[in-house]
Backbone as CSV, one residue per row, in Angstrom:
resi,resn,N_x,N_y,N_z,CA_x,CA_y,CA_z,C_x,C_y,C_z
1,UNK,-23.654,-50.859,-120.948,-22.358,-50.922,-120.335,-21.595,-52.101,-120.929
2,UNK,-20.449,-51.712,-121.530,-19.666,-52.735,-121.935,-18.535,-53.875,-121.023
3,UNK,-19.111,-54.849,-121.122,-18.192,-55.584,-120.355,-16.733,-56.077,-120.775
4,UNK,-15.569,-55.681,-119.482,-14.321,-56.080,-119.886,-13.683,-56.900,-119.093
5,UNK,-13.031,-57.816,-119.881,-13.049,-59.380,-119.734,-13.492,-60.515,-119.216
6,UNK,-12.977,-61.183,-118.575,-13.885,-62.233,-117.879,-14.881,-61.757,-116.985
7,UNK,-14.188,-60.933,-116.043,-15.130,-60.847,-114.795,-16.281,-59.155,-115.148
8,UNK,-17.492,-59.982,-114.051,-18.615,-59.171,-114.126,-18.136,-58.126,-113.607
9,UNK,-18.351,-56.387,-113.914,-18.185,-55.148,-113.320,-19.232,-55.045,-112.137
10,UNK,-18.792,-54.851,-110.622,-19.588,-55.258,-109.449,-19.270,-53.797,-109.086
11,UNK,-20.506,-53.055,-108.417,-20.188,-51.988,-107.727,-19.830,-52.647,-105.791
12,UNK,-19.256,-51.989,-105.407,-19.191,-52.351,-103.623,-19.910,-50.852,-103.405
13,UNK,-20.265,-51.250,-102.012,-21.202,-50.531,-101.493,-20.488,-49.403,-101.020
14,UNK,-19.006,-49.751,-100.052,-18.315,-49.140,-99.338,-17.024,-49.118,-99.649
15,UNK,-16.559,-48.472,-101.187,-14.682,-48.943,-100.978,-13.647,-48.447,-100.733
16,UNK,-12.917,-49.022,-100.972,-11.902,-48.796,-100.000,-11.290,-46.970,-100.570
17,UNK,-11.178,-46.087,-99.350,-10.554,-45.057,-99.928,-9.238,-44.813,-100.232
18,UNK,-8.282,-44.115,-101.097,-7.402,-44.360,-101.049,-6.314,-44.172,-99.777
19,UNK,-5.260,-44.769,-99.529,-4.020,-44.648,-98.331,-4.168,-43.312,-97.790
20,UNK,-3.487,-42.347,-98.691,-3.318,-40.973,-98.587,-4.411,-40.371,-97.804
21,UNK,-5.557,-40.947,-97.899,-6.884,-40.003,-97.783,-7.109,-40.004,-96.227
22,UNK,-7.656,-38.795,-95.556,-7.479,-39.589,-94.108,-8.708,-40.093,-93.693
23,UNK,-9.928,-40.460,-94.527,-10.895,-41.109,-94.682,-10.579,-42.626,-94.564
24,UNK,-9.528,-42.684,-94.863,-9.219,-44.297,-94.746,-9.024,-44.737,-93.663
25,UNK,-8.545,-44.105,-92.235,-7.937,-44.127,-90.830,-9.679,-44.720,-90.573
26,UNK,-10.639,-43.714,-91.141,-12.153,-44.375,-90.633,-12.718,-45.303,-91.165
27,UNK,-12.184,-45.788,-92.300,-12.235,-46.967,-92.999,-11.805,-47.983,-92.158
28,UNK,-10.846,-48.075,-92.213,-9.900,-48.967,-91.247,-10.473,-50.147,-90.306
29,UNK,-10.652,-48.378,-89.406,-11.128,-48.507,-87.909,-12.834,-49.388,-88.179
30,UNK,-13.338,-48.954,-88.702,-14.488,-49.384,-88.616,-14.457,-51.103,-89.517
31,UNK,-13.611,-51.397,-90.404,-13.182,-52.821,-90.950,-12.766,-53.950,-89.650
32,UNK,-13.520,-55.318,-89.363,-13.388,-55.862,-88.986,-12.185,-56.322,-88.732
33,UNK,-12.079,-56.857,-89.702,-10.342,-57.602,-90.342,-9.173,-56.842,-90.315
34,UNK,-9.329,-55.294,-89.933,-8.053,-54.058,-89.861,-7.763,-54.302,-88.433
35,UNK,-6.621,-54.863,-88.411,-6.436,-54.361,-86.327,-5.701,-53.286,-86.375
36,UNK,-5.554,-52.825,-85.324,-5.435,-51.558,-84.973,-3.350,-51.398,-85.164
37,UNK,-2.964,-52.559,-85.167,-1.106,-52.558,-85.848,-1.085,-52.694,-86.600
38,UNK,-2.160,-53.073,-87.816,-1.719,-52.683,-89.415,-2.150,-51.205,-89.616
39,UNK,-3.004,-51.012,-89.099,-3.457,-49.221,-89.021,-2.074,-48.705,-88.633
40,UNK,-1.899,-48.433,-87.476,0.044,-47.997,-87.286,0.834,-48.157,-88.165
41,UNK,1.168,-49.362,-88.809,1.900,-49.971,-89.914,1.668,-48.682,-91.373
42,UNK,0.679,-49.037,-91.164,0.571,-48.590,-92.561,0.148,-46.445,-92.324
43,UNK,-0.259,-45.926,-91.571,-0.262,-44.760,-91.162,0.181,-43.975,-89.723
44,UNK,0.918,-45.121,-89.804,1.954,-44.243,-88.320,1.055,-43.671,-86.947
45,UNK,-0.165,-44.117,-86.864,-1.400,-43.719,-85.975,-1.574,-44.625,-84.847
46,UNK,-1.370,-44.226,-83.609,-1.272,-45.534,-82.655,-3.101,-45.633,-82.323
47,UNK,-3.742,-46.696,-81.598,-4.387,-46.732,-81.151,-5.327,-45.097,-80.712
48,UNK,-4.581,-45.005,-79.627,-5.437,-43.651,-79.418,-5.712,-42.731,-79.915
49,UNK,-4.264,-42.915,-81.176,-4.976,-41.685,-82.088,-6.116,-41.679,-82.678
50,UNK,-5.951,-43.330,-83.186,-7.330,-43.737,-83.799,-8.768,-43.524,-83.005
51,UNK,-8.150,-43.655,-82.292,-9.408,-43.252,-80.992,-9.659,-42.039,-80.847
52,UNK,-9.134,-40.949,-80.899,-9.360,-39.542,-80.999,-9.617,-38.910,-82.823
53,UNK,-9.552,-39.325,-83.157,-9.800,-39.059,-84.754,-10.967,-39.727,-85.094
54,UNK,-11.244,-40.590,-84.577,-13.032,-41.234,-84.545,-14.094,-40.574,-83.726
55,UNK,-13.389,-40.368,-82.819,-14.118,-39.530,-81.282,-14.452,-37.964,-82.174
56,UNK,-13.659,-37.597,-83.074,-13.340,-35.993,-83.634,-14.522,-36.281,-84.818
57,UNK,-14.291,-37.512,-85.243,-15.072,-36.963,-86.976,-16.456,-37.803,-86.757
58,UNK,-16.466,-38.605,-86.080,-17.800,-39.715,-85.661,-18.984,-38.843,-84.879
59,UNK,-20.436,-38.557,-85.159,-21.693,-38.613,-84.272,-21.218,-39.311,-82.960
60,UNK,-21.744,-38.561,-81.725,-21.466,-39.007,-80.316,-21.919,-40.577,-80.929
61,UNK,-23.338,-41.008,-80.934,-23.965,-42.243,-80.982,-23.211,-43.317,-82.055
62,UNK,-22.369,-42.887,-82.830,-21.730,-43.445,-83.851,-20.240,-43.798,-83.187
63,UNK,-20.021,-43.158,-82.663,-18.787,-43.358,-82.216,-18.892,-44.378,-80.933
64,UNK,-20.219,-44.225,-80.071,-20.329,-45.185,-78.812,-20.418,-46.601,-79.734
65,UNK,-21.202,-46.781,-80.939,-21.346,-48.066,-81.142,-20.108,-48.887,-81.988
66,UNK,-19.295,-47.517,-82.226,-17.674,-47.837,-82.910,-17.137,-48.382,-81.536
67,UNK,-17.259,-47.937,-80.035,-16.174,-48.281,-79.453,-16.622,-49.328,-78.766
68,UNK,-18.029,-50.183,-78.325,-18.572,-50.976,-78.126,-18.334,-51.915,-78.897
69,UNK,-18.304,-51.853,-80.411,-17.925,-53.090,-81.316,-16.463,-53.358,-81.020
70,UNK,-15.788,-52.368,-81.142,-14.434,-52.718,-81.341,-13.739,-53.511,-79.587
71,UNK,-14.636,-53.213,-78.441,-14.185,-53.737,-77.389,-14.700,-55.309,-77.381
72,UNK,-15.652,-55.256,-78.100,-16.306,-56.478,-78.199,-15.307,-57.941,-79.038
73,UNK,-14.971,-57.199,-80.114,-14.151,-57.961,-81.155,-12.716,-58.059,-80.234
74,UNK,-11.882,-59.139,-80.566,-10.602,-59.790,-80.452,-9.935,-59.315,-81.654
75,UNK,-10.719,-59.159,-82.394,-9.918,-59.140,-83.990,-9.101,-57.702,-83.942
76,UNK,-9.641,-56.545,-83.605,-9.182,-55.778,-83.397,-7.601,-55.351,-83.220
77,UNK,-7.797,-56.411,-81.788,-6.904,-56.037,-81.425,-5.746,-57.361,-81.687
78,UNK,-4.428,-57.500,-82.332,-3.894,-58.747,-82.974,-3.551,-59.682,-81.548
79,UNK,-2.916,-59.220,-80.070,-2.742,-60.040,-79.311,-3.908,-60.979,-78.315
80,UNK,-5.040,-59.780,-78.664,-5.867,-60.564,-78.332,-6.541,-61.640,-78.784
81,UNK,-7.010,-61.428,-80.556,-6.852,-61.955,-81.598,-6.148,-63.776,-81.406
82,UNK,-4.976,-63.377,-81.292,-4.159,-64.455,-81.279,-4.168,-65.541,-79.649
83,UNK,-4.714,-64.857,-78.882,-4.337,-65.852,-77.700,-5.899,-65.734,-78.055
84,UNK,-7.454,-65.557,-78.499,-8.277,-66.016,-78.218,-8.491,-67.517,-79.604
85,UNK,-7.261,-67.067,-80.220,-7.224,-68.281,-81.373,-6.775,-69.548,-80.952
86,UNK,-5.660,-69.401,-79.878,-4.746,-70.273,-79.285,-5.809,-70.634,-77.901
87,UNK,-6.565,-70.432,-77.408,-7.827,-70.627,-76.788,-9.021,-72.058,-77.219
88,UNK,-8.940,-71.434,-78.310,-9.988,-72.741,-79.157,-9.769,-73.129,-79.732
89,UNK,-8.531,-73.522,-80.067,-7.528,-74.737,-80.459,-7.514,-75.612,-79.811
90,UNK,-7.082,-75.057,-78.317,-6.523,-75.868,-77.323,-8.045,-76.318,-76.526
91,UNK,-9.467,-75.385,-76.811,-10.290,-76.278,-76.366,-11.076,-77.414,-76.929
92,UNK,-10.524,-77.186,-78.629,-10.994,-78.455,-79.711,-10.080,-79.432,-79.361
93,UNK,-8.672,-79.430,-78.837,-8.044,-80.424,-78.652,-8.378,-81.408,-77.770
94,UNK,-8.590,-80.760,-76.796,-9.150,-81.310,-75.428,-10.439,-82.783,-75.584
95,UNK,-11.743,-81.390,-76.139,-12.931,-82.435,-77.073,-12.121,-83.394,-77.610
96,UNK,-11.266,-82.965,-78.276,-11.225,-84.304,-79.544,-11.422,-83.881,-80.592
97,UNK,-11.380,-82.992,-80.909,-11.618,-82.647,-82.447,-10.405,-82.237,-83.279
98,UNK,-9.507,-82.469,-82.548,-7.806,-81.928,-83.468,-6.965,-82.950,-82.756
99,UNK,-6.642,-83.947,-83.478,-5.228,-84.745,-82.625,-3.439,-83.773,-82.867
């Protein structure tokens, strides 16, 4: 295999599918770092849709541990996200660890 330019040719395990594809809505959803308003943003899909299009193409058991993670995570969701950020800010401040 011939290498081109600097950087090493790396396979990923899982990538990204393209926009168009609606494989990507399960991409998404299942990406940590995707909350659920760049999903909208970028495919016009609110929440529940996402939630019914996972519920549709996901194994029952696959889908319980999709909706268990995702209730679990803040990240998910951006307002929660953001006030659990503004949370431990304000409890490093307190400590002492941020003037």
């Amino acid at each position: 295999m011939k290498k081109r330019g600097d950087r090493p040719i790396t396979k990923v395990k899982n990538p990204e599918p393209n926009l168009n594809d609606p494989s990507w809505i399960i991409w998404a959803a299942w990406a940590d770092r995707i909350t659920f308003e760049e999903i909208e943003k970028k495919t016009g899909k609110t929440e529940s849709e996402v939630i019914k299009i996972m519920r549709r193409e996901l194994k029952l058991n696959s889908f319980k541990l999709w909706r268990k993670r995702v209730n679990e995570k803040a990240l998910k969701h951006g307002k929660k996200f953001e006030y659990s950020r503004k949370e431990i800010t304000n409890k490093r401040r307190q400590d002492g660890f941020i003037d």
